[in-house]
C-alpha positions as CSV (number, residue, x, y, z in Angstrom):
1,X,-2.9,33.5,-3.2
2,X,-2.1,30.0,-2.8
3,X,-3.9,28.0,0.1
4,X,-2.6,24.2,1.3
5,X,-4.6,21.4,1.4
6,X,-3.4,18.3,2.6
7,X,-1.5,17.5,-0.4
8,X,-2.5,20.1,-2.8
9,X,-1.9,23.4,-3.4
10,X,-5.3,25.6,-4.2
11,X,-5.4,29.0,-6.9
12,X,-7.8,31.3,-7.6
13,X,-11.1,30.4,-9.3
14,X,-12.1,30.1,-13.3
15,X,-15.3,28.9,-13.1
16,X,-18.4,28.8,-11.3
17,X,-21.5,26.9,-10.9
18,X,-24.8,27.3,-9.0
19,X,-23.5,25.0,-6.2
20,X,-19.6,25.3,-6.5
21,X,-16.6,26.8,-7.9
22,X,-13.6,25.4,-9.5
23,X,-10.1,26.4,-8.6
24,X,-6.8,25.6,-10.4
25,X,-5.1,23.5,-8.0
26,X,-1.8,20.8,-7.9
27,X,-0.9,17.9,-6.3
28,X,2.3,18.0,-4.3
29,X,3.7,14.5,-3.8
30,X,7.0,13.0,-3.2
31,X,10.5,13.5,-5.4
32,X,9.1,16.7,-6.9
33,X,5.6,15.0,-8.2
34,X,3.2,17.8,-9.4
35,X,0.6,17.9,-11.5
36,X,-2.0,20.0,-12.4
37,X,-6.1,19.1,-10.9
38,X,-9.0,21.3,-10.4
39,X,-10.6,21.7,-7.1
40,X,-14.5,21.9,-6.8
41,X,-15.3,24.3,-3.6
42,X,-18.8,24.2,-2.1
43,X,-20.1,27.9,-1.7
44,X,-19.9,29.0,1.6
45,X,-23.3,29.9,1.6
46,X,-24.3,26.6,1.1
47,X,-21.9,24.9,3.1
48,X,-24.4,25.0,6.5
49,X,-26.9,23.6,4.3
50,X,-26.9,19.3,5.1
51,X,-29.5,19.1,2.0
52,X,-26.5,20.8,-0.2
53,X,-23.6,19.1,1.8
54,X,-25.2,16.4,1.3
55,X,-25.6,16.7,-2.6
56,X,-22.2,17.8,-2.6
57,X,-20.7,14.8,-1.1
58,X,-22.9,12.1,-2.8
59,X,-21.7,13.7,-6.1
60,X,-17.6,12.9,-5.2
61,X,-19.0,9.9,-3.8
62,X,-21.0,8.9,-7.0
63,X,-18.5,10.0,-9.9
64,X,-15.6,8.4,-8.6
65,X,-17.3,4.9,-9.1
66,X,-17.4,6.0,-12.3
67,X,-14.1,5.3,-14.3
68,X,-14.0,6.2,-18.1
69,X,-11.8,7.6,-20.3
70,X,-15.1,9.9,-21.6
71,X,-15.9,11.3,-17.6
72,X,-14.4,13.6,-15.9
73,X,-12.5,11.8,-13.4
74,X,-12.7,12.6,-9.4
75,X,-9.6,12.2,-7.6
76,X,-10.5,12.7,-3.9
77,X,-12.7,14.4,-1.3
78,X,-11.1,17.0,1.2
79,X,-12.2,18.7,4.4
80,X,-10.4,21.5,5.7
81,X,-11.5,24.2,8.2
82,X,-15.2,23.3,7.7
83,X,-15.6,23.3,4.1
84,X,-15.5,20.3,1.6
85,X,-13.6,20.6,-1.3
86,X,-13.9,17.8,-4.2
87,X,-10.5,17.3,-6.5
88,X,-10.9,16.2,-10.1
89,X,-8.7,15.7,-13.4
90,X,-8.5,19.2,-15.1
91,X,-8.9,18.8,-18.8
92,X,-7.8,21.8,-20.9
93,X,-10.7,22.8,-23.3
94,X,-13.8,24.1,-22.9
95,X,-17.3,22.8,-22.5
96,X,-19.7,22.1,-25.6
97,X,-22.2,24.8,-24.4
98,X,-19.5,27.9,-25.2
99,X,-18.3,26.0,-28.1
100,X,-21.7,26.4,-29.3
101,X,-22.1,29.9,-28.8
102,X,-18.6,30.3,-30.8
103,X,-20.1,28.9,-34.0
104,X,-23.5,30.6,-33.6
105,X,-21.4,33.6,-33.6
106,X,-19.6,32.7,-36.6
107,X,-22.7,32.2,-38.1
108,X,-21.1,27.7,-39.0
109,X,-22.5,25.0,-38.2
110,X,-20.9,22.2,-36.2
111,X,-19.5,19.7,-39.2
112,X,-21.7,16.0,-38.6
113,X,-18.4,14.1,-38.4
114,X,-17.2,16.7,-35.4
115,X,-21.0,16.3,-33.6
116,X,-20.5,12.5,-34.2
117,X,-17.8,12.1,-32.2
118,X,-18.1,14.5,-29.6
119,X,-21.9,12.6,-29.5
120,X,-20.3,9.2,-29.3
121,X,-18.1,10.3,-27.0
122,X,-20.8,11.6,-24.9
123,X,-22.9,8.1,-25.3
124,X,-19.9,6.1,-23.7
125,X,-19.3,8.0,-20.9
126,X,-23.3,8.0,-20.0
127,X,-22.9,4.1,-20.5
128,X,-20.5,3.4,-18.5
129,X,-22.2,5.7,-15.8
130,X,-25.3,3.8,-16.7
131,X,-23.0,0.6,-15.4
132,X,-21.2,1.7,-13.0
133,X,-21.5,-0.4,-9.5
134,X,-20.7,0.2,-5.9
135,X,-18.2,-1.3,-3.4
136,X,-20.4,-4.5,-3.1
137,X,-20.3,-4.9,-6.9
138,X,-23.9,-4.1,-7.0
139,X,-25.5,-2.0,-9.7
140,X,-25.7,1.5,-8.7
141,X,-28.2,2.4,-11.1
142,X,-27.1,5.6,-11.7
143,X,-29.2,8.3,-14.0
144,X,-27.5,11.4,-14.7
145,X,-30.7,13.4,-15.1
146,X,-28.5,16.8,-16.8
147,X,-26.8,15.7,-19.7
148,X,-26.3,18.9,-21.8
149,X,-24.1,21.0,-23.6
150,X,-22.8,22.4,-20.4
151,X,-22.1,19.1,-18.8
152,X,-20.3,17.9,-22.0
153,X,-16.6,19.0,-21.8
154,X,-14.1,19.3,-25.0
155,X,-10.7,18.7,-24.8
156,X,-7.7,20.2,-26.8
157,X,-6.8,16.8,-27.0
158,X,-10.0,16.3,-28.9
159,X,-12.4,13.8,-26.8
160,X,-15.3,14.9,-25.1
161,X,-16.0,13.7,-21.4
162,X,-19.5,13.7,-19.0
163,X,-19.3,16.2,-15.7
164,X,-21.2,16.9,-13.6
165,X,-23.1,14.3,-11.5
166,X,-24.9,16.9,-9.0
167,X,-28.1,15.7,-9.6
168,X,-27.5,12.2,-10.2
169,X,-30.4,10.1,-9.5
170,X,-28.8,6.4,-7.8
171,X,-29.7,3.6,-5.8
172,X,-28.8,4.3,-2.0
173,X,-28.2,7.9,-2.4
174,X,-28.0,9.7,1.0
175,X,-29.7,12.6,-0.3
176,X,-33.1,12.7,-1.5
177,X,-35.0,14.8,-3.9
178,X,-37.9,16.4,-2.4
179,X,-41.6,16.0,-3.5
180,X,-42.3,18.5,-6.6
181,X,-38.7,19.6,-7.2
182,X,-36.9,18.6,-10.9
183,X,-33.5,18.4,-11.1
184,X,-32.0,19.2,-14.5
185,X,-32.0,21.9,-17.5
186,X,-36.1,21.9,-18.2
187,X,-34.9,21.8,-22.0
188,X,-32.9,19.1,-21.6
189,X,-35.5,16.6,-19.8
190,X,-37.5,13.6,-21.0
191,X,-41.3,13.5,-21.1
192,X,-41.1,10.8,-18.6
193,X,-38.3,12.7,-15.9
194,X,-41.0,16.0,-16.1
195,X,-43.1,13.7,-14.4
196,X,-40.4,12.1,-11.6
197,X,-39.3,9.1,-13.4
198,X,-36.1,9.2,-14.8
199,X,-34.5,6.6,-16.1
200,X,-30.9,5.4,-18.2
201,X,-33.3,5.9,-21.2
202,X,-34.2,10.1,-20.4
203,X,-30.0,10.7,-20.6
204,X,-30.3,9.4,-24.0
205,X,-33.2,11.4,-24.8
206,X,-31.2,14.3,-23.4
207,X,-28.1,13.1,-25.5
208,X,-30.5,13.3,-28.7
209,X,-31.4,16.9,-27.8
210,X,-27.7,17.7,-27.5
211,X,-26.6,15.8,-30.8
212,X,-30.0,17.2,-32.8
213,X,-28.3,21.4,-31.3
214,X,-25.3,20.3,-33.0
215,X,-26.6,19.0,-36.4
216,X,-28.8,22.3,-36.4
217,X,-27.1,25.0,-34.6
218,X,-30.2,25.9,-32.7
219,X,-32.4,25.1,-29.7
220,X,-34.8,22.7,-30.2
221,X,-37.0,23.3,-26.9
222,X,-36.9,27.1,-25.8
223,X,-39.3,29.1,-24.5
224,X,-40.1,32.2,-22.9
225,X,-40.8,30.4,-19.7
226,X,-41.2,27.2,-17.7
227,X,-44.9,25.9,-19.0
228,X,-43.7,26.9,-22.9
229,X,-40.7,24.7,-22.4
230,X,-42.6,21.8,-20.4
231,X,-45.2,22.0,-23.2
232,X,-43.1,21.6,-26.1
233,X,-41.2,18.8,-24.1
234,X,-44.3,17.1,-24.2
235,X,-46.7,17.6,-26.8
236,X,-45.0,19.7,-29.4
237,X,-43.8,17.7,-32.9
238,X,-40.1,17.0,-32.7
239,X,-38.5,18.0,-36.1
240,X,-36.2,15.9,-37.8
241,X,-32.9,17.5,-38.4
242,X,-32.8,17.2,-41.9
243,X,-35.9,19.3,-42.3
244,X,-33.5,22.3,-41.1
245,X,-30.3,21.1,-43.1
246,X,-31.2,19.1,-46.0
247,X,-27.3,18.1,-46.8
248,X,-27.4,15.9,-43.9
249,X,-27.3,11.8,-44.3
250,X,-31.2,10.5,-44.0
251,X,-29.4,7.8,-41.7
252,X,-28.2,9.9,-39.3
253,X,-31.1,11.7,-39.1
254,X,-33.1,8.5,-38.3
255,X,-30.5,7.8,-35.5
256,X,-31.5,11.7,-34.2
257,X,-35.1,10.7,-34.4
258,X,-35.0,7.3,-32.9
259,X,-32.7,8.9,-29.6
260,X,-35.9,11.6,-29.6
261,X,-38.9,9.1,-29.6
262,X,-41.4,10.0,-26.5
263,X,-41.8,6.7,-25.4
264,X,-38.6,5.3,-23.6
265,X,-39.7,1.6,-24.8
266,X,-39.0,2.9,-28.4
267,X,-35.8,4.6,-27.7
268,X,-32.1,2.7,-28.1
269,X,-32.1,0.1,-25.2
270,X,-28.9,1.4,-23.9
271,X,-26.7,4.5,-24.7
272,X,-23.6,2.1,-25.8
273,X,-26.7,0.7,-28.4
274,X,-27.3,4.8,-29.8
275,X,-23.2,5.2,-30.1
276,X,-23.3,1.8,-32.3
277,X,-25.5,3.3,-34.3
278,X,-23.7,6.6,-34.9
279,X,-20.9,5.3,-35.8
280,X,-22.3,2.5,-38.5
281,X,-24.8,5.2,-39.8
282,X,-22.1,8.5,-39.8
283,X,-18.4,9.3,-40.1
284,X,-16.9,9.6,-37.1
285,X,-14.2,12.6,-37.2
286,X,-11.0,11.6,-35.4
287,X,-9.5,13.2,-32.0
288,X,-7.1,15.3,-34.0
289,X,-9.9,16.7,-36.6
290,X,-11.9,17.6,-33.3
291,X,-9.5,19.5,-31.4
292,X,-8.3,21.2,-34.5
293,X,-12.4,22.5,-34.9
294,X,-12.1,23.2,-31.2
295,X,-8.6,25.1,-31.3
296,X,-10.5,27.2,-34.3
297,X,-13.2,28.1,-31.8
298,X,-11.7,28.8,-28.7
299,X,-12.5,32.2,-26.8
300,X,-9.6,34.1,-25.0
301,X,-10.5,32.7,-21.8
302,X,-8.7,29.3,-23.1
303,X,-5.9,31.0,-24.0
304,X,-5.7,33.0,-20.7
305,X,-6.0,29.7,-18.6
306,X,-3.8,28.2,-19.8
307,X,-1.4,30.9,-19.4
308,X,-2.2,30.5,-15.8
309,X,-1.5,27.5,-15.5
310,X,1.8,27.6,-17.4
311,X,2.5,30.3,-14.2
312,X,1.3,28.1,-11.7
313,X,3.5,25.2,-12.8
314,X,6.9,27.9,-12.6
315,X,5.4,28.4,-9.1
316,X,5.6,25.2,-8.4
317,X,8.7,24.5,-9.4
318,X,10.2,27.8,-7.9
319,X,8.6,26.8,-4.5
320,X,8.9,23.3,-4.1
321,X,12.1,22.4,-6.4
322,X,15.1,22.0,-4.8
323,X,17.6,24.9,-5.0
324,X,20.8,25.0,-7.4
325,X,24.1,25.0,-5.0
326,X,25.3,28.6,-5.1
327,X,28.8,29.7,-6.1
328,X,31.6,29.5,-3.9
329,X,32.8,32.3,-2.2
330,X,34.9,35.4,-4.2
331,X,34.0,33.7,-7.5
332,X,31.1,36.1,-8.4
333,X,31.1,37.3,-11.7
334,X,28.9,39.4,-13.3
335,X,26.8,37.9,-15.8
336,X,27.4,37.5,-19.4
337,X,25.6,39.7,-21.9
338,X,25.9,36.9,-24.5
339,X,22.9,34.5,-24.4
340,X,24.9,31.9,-25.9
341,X,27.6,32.3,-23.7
342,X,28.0,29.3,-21.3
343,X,27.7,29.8,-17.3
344,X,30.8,28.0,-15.6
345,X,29.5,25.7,-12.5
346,X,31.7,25.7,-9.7
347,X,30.8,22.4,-7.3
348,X,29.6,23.0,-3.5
349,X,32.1,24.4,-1.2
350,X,32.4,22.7,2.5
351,X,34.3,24.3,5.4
352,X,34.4,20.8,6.4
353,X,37.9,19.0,6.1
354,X,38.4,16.2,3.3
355,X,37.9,12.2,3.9
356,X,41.7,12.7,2.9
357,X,42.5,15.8,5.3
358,X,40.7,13.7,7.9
359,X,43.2,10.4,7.4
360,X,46.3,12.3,7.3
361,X,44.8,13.9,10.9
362,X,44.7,10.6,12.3
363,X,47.7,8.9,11.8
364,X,49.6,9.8,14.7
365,X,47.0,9.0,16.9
366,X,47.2,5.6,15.2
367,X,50.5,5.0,16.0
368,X,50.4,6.4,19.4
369,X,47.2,3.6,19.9
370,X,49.8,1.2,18.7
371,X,52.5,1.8,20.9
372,X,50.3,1.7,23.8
373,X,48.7,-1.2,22.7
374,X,51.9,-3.2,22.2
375,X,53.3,-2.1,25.7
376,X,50.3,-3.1,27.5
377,X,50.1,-6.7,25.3
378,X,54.2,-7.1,26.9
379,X,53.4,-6.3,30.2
380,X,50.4,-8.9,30.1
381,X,52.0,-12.0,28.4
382,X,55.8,-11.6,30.3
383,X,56.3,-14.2,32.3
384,X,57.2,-13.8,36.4
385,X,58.7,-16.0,38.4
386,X,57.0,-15.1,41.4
387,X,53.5,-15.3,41.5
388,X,51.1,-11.7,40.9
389,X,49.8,-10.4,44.6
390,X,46.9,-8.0,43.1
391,X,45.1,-10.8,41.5
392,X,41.3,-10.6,41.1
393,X,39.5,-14.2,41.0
394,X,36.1,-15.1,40.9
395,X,36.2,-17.2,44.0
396,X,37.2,-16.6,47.3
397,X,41.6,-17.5,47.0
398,X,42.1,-20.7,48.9
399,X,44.0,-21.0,52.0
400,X,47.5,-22.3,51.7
401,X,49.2,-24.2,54.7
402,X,52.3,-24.4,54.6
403,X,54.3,-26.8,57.1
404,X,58.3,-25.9,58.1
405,X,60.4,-29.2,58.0
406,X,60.2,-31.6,61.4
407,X,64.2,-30.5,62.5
408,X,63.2,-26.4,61.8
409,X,63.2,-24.5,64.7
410,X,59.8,-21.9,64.4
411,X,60.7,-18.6,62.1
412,X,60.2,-15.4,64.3
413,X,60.1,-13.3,61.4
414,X,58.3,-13.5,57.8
415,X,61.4,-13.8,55.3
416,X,63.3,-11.1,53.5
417,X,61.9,-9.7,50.6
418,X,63.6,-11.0,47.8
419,X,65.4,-7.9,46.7
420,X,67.0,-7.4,49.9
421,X,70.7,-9.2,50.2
422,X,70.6,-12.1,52.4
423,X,72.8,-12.0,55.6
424,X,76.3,-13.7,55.8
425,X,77.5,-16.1,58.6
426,X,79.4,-13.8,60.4
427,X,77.9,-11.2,60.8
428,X,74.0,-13.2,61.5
429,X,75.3,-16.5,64.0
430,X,71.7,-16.5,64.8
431,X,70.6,-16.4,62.0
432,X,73.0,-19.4,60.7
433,X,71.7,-21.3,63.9
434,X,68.3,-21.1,62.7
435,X,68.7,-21.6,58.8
436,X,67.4,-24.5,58.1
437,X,69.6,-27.9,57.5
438,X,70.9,-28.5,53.8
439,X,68.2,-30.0,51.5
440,X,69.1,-33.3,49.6
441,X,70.3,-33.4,46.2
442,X,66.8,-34.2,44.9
443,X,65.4,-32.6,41.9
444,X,62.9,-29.6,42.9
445,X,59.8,-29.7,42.0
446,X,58.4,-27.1,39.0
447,X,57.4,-24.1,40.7
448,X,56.8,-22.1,37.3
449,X,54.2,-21.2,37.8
450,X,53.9,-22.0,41.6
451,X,50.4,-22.8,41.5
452,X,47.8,-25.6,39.5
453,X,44.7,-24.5,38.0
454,X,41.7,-27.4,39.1
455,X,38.8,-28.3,36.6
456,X,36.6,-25.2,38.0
457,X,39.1,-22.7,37.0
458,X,40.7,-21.6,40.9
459,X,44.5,-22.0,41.6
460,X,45.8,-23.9,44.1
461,X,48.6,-23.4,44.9
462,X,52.4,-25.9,45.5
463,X,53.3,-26.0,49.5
464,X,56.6,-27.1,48.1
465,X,57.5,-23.9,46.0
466,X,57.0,-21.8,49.4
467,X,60.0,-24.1,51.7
């Protein structure tokens, strides 16, 4: 079952904690973007706890000030339908606690160049936590308080990174530990964090109890209960690893030893200064020699996950790929036994006409346009002798007076219309009697056009053209 959140898409569960499980999960960005995350969900039996919310959220918070190739990087914080869900890297491996187990089971022992790099590994990531700062750019101060095997994850790529920053002890932290309660693996804690104070110091003291498992293949602090453990924590000589296996350099023993001391003060001043050391004191096996040792000790459950995922990224690309165009239509074929044989692709086809089709459609509209156009452009520019009647101005047409000559007698009728034939003399005497006398040979003014345009654009128009 697949559930969206904002931008990611959430699978079923592969591992599970005391506070959380962790859920294959994939970002879904733009232009097909995908890639594979894990999503932390807070138990919903917790999730009306604020003490547990509140751990929850100061953990996102806390890690993702923390950037390092060696942590376990935390991408973003989501809410959705009242529950918090935390999104971080997935790394493809499996922690150093079941890799452990693996070679107990085998009856080997982890080879000192492996340990020393996982271990160095493991030192630079708690540094760089040790470091880390807030928004400000002031010191967080941040203490991991449960650095052990089952916070340390291995890669198939062959580097080992921190997790886990649940119980983080920092400056500002919204939650608070309460009065009495330890937070951590009792096995795993320095004298000085049993009793409330722990410091950058007690994660290197926890690193030396991971690195001295390693060297060993055994448990240096175990008991049959609580006071055993807190009493060997405390009081109870700390072996040197080379007591256990001889073959081991006396130098990297003394870097073992000096990581376990019981007073912090005597301890390396920093975990950067304890990864130094390992690596001048012991050979250091490279990224490919460690995830060959860890592809050797793998349990099924690798193998099975990433089988998952390899379905989950198909999902993806099945549900949010775009589709291939299908055939056209009456081109179906049956498909070709032969796996080599090669699939014809027939391009999309549109019931839509052609840019082509769609010209040739046109063109007699075109012309017609044309045509009309050109008429209308004739009928606009030809010249008339007599002036237009329907003429639309923008001011108010001006008033022409126009004044028969002195010897006229006054015209009882408006004139002819020019299309009509004018009268003769015989048959109209009246009409000869009132025509007006014979105008002298002078030349006649221009009456084409009849009328003068003045600087404001209105036409007046010539008394003269209208005798």
């Amino acid at each position: 079952m697949v559930r969206i959140l904002e931008r990611y898409a959430m699978y079923e569960s592969f591992a599970s904690g005391g506070m959380a499980e962790v859920h294959f999960g994939r970002v879904l960005g733009a232009v097909d973007f995908s890639r594979p995350v894990a999503i932390k969900k807070l138990h919903p039996m917790l999730a009306a706890d604020p003490e547990f919310v509140a751990r929850f959220l100061d953990e996102a918070r806390l890690a993702s000030r923390v950037q390092h190739p060696n942590v376990v990087q935390t991408l973003d914080a989501v809410s959705s339908q009242g529950e918090l869900f935390v999104v971080l890297e997935y790394i493809h491996g499996s922690s150093l606690a079941q890799l452990l187990a693996a070679a107990r089971a085998s009856g080997e022992r982890v080879p000192p160049q492996v340990a020393a790099a996982i271990m160095f590994d493991t030192l630079e990531g708690l540094h760089a936590a040790h470091e880390a700062r807030d928004a400000r750019g002031e010191p967080l101060e941040l203490v991991h308080r449960d650095v052990s095997p089952q916070n340390v994850l291995v890669g198939l790529d062959g580097s080992a990174r921190v997790l886990d920053f649940g119980v983080a002890k920092a400056r500002g932290r919204s939650q608070v530990t309460r009065d009495g309660t330890l937070r951590g693996k009792l096995g795993y804690m320095a004298p000085e964090q049993l009793s409330g104070d722990a410091s950058p110091a007690s994660d290197v003291f926890a690193a030396s109890i991971v690195l001295w498992e390693m060297l060993t293949n055994q448990r240096l602090f175990a008991g049959d209960h609580e006071g055993a453990i807190v009493g060997k924590v405390m009081f109870e000589p700390i072996p040197n690893p080379r007591e256990l296996v001889p073959e081991l350099s006396p130098s990297l023993g003394e870097v073992v030893a000096r990581g376990l001391e019981r007073d912090p003060s005597r301890r390396f001043e920093s975990a950067r200064a304890m990864a130094v050391a390992l690596q001048a004191t012991s050979p250091v096996a490279t990224p490919i020699e460690v995830a060959a040792w860890v592809a050797g000790l793998v349990d099924p459950s690798v193998a099975a996950r990433a089988a998952r995922l390899a379905r989950i990224e198909q999902d993806s690309v099945t549900r949010y790929a775009p589709s291939p165009p299908a055939p056209p239509a009456g081109h179906g074929a049956a498909p070709s036994s032969d796996p080599q044989a090669t699939v014809p692709s027939f391009p999309a086809v549109s019931t839509a006409p052609s840019t082509a089709e769609r010209r040739r459609a046109r063109w007699p509209l075109a012309v017609v346009a044309a045509v009309l156009a050109l008429g209308v452009a004739l009928g606009v520019f030809r010249r008339d002798p007599l002036p237009t009647i329907a003429t639309t101005v923008a001011a108010p047409t001006p008033v022409v007076s126009v004044a028969p000559p002195a010897s006229a007698e006054p015209v009882a009728s408006a004139p002819a219309p020019a299309s009509a034939p004018a009268p003769t003399p015989a048959s109209s005497p009246s009409a000869a009697a009132a025509r007006p006398k014979a105008r002298s040979t002078t030349t006649r003014p221009s009456c084409s056009p009849p009328y003068s345009v003045d600087a404001r654009g209105l036409r007046k128009y010539k008394p003269e053209c209208f005798r």
